[in-house]
C-alpha positions in Angstrom: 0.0 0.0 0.0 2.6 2.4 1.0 4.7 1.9 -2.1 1.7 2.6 -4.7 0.1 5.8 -5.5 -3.3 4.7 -4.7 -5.1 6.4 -1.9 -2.1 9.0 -1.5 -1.7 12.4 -1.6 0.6 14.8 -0.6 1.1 18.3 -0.1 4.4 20.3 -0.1 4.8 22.6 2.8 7.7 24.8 3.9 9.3 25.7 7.3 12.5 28.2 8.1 13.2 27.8 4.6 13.1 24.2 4.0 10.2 22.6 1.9 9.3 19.2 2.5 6.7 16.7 1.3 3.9 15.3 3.8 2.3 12.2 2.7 -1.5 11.1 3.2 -2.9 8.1 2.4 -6.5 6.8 3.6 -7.3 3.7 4.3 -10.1 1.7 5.0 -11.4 -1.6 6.9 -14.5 -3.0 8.8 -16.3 0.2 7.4 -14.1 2.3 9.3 -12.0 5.4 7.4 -8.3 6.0 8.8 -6.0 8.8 7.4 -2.1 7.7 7.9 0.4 10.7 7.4 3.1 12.7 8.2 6.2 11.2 9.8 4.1 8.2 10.1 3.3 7.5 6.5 7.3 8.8 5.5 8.4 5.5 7.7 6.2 3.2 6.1 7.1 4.7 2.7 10.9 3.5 3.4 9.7 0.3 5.5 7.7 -0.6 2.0 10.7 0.4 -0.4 12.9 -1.8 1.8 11.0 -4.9 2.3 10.1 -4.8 -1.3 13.2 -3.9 -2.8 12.0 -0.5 -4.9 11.1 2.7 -4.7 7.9 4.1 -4.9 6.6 5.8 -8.0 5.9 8.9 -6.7 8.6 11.3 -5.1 9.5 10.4 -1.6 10.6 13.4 -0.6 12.3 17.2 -1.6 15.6 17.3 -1.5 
């Protein structure tokens, strides 16, 4: 899930100068709607392209 762009969004933000990416992705199960993101969604991002041996198709983050 975390290594697909379905479900995700993301919206670029800036602080002191520095712009950075913050990921959202919504999941749902038992008819219950969750919203994973931030630092949350950026460490299952690289747990995903680890364990699966890729990166995602969508830019990661700004550097």
């Amino acid at each position: 899930m975390f290594i697909k762009d379905e479900n995700r969004r993301a919206e670029e933000r800036e602080w002191m100068g520095n712009k950075y990416l913050i990921h959202f992705f919504d999941y749902e199960t038992n008819n219950k709607k969750y919203m994973i993101w931030g630092l949350t969604a950026g460490i299952l991002i690289r747990a995903a392209s680890i364990v699966y041996e890729r990166p995602p198709p969508f830019v990661p983050f700004i550097t």
